[in-house]
C-alpha positions as a Markdown table, in Angstrom:
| # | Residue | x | y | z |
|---|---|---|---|---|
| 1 | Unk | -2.6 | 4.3 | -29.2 |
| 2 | Unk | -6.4 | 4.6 | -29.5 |
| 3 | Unk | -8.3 | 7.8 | -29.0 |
| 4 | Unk | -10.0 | 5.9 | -26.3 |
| 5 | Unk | -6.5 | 4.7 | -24.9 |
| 6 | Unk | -5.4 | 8.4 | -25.0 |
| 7 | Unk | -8.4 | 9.4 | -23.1 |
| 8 | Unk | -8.0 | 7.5 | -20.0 |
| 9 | Unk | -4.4 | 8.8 | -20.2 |
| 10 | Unk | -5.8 | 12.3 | -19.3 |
| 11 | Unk | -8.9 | 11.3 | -17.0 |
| 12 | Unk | -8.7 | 13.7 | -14.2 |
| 13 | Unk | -10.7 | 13.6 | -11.0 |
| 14 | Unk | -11.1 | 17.9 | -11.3 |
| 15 | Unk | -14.2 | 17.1 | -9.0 |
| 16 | Unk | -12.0 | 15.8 | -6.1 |
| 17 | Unk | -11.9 | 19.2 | -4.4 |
| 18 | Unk | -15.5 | 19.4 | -4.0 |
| 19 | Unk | -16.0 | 15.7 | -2.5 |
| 20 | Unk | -13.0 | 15.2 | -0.5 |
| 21 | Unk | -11.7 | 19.0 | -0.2 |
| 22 | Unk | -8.6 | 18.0 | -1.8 |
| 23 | Unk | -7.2 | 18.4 | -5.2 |
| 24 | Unk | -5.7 | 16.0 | -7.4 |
| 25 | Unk | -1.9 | 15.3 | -7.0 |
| 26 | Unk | -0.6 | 13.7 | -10.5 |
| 27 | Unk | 2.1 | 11.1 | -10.2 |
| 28 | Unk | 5.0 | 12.6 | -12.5 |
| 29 | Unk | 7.6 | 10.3 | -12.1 |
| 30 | Unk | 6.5 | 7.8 | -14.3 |
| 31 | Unk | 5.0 | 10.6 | -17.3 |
| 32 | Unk | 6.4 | 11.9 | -19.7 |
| 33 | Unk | 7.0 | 15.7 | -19.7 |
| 34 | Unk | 4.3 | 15.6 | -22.4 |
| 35 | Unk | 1.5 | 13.9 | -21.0 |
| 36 | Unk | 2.1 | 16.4 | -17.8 |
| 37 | Unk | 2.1 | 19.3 | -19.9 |
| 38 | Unk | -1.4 | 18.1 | -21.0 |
| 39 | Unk | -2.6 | 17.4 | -17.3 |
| 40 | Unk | -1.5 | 20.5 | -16.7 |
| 41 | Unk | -3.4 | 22.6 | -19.3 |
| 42 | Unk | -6.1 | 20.9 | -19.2 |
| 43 | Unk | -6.1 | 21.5 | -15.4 |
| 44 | Unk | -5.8 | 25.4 | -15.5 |
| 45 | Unk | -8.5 | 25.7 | -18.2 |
| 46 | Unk | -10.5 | 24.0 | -15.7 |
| 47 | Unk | -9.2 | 26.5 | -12.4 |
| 48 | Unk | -7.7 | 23.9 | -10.8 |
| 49 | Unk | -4.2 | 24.1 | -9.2 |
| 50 | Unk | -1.9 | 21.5 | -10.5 |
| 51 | Unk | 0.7 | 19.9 | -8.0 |
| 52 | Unk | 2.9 | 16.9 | -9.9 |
| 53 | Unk | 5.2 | 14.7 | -7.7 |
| 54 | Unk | 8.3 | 13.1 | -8.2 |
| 55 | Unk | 9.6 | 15.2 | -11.0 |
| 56 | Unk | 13.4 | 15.4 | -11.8 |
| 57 | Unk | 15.3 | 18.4 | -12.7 |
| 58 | Unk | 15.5 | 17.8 | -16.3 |
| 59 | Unk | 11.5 | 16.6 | -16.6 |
| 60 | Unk | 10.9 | 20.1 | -15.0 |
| 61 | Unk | 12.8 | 22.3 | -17.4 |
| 62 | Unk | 11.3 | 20.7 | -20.3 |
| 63 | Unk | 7.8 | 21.3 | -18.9 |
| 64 | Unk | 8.8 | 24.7 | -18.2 |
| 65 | Unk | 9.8 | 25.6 | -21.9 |
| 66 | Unk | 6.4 | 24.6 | -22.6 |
| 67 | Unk | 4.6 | 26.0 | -19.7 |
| 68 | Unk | 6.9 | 29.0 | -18.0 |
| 69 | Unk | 4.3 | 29.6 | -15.7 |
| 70 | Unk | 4.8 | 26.5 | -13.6 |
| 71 | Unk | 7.0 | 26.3 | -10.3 |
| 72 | Unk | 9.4 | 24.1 | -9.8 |
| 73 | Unk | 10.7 | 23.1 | -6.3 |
| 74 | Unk | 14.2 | 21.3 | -6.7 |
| 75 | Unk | 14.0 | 20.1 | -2.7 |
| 76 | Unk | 10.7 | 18.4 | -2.9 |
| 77 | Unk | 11.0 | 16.9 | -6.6 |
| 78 | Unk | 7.7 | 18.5 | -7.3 |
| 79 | Unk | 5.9 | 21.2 | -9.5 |
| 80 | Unk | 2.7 | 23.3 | -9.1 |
| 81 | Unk | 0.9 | 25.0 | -11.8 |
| 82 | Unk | -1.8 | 28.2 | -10.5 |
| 83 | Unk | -1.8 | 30.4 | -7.4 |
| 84 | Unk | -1.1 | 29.2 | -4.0 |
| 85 | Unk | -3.4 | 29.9 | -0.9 |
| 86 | Unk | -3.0 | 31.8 | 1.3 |
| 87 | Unk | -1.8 | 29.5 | 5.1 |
| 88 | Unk | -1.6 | 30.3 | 8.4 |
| 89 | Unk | -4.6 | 32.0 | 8.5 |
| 90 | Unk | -6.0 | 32.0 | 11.9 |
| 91 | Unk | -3.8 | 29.3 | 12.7 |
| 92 | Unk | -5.7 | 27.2 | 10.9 |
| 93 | Unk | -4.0 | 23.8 | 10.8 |
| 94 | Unk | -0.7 | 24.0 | 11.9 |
| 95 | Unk | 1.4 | 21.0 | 11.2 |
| 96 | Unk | 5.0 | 20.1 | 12.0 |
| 97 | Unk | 6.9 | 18.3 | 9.7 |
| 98 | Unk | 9.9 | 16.4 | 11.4 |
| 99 | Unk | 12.7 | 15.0 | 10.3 |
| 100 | Unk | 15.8 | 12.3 | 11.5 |
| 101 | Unk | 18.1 | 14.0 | 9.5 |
| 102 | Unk | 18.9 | 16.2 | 6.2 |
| 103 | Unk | 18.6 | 12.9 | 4.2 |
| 104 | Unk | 14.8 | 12.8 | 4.8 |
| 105 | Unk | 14.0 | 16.3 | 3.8 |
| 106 | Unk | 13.1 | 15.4 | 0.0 |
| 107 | Unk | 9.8 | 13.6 | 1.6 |
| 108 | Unk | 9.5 | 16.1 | 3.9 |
| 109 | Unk | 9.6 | 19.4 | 1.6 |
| 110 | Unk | 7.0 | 17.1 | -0.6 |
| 111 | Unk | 4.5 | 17.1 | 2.3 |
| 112 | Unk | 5.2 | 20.9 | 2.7 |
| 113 | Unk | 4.3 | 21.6 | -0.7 |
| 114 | Unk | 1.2 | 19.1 | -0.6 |
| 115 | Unk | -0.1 | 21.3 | 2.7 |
| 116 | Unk | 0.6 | 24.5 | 1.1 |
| 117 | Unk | -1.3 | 23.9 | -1.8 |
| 118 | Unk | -4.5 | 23.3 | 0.6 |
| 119 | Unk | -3.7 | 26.2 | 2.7 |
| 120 | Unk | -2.3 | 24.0 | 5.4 |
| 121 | Unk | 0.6 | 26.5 | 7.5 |
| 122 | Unk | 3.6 | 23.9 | 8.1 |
| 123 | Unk | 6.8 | 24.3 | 9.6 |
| 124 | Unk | 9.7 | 21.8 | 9.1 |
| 125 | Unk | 11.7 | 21.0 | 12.1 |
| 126 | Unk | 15.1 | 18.9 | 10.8 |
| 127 | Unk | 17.6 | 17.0 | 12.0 |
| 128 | Unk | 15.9 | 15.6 | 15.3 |
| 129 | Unk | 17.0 | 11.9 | 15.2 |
| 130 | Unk | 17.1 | 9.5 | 17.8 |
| 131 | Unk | 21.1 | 9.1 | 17.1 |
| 132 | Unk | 21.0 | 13.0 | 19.5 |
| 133 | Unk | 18.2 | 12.1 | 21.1 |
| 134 | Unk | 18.8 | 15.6 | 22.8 |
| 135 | Unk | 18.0 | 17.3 | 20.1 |
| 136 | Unk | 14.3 | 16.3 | 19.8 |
| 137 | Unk | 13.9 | 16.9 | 23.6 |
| 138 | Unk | 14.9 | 20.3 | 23.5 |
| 139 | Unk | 12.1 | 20.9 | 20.8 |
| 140 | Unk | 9.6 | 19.0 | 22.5 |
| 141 | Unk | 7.9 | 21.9 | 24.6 |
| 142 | Unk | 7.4 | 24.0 | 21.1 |
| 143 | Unk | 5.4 | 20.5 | 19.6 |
| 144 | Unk | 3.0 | 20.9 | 21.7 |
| 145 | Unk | 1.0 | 24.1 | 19.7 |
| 146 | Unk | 0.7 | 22.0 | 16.5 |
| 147 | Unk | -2.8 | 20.0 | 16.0 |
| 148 | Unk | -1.0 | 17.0 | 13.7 |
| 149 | Unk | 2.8 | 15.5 | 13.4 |
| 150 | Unk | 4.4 | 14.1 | 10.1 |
| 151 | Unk | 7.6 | 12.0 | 11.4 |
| 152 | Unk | 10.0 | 11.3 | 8.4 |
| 153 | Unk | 12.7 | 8.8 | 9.3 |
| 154 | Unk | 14.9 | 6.1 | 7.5 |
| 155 | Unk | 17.7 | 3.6 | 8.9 |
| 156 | Unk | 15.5 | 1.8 | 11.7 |
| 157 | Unk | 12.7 | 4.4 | 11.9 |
| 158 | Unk | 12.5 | 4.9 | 15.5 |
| 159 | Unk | 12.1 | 8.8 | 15.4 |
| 160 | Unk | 8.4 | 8.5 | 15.1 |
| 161 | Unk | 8.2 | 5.9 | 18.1 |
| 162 | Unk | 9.6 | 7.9 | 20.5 |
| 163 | Unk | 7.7 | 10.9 | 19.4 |
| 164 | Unk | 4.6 | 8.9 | 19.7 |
| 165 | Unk | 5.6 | 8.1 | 23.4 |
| 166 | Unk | 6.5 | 11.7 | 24.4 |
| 167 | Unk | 3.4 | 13.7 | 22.5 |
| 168 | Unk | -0.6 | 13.6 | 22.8 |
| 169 | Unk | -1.0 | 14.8 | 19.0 |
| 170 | Unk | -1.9 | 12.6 | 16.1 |
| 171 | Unk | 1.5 | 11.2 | 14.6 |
| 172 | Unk | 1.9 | 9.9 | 10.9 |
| 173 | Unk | 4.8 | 8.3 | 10.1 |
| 174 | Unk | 6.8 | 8.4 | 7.1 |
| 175 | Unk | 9.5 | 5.7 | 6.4 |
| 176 | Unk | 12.3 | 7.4 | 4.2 |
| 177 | Unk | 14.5 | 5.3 | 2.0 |
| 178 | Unk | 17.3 | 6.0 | 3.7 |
| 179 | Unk | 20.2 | 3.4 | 5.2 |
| 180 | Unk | 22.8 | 0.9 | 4.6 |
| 181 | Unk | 22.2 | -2.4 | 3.5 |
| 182 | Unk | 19.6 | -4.4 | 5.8 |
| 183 | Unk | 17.8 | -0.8 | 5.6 |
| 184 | Unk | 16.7 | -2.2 | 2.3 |
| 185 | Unk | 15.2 | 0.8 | 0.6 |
| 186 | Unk | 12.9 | 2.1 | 3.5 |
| 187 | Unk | 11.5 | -1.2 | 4.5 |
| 188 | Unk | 13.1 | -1.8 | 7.4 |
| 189 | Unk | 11.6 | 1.7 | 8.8 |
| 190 | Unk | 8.5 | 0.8 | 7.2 |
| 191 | Unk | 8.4 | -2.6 | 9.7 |
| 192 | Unk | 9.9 | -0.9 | 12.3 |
| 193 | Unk | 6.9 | 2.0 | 12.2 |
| 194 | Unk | 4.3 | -1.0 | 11.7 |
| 195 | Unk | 5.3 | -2.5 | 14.4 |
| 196 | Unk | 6.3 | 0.7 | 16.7 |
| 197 | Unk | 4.9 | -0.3 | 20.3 |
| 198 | Unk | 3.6 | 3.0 | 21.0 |
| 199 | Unk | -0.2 | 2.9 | 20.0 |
| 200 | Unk | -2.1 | 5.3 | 17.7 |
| 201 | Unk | 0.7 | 6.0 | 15.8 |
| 202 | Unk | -0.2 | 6.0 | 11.7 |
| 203 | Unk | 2.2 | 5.1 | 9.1 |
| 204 | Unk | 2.0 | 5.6 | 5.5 |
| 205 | Unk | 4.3 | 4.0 | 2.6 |
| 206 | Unk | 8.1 | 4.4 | 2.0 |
| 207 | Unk | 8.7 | 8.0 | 0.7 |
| 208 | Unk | 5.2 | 9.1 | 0.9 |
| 209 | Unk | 5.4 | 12.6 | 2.1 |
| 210 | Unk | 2.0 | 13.7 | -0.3 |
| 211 | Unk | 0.1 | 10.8 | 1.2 |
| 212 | Unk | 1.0 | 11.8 | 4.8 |
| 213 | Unk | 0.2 | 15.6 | 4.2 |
| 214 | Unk | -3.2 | 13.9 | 2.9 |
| 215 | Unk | -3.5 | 12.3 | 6.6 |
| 216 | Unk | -2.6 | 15.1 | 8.3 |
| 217 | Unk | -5.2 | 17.2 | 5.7 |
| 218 | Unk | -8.1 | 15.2 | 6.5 |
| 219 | Unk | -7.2 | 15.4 | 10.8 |
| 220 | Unk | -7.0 | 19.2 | 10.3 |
| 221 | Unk | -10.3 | 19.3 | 7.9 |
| 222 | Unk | -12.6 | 17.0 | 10.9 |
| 223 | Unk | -11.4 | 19.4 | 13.7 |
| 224 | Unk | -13.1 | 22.3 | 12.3 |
């Protein structure tokens, strides 16, 4: 590899806060524990929080002999690096995060953490799939304070249909690779949410819980 090579390797966009009021997420899954460990540094010496996605348990302790001061969060696959805001404040922001069931909650901690680190106040409200459709009508009258809604749903994806029907609130949906075999890794929730017939609704890619709290960040940021 090439000093130049190496370069682009470690190319961060450490102005992204200032242009789009949003940091820079770094995609872990595919780096190795070393080139994250220098993203990381690199990224405190420059005052920026680091969030990295998609990191496995043993990625994360090696970073963390390395780097103790990092946080890792099992649930969400992820890892931050620097002081979290402060959320809530003012009720600034409030999202829901729901899910079909406990199998979707991976995504969903992922668009927790990606909220959290912009000092967006989320609460996650599980296990509300269609299969009980009960259960997301008893919750429906405590939806309505929240000013955005992530949906996170695999098998057919209808969760974030019917949600779209019932509530006034912007919706982004979140197809979760979750199903048996004509489920196909997320993508028939992904058609299904493409194709929902309830209009307005937003969908973003299979498993895309950072990209979602991104949607959600940029609805929140343009109301105030």
């Amino acid at each position: 590899m090439n000093d130049d090579q190496s370069d682009i390797l470690h190319r961060h966009d450490l102005d992204r806060r200032k242009r789009l009021g949003m940091i820079e997420a770094v995609w872990g899954e595919h780096k190795t524990a070393e080139q994250i460990i220098a993203i990381a540094i690199e990224m405190q010496a420059a005052g920026e929080l680091m969030l990295a996605t998609r990191i496995d348990e043993s990625k994360a302790a090696a970073i963390e002999i390395k780097l103790p001061s990092v946080k890792y969060y099992p649930q969400a696959r992820c890892l931050s690096l620097g002081k979290l805001p402060e959320t809530g404040i003012d009720g600034f922001g409030d999202v829901a995060i729901l899910t079909g069931g406990s199998s979707d909650i991976s995504v969903a901690s992922e668009a927790q953490l990606a909220l959290a680190c912009h000092g967006i106040h989320s609460d996650l409200i599980a296990d509300v799939g269609v299969a009980g459709l009960h259960r997301l009508m008893h919750k429906l009258p405590e939806l309505h304070k929240y000013q955005v809604l992530i949906v996170c749903a695999g098998m057919e994806g209808a969760l974030p249909t019917v949600v779209a029907g019932l509530m006034p609130k912007p919706i982004i949906a979140v197809p979760v690779n979750v199903g048996y075999g004509i489920s196909a890794g997320g993508i028939a929730a992904l058609h299904g949410m493409l194709a929902s017939c309830a209009p307005g609704l937003t969908v973003v890619n299979i498993d895309n819980g950072y990209g979602a709290a991104m949607a959600a960040l940029r609805i929140v940021k343009a109301s105030y």
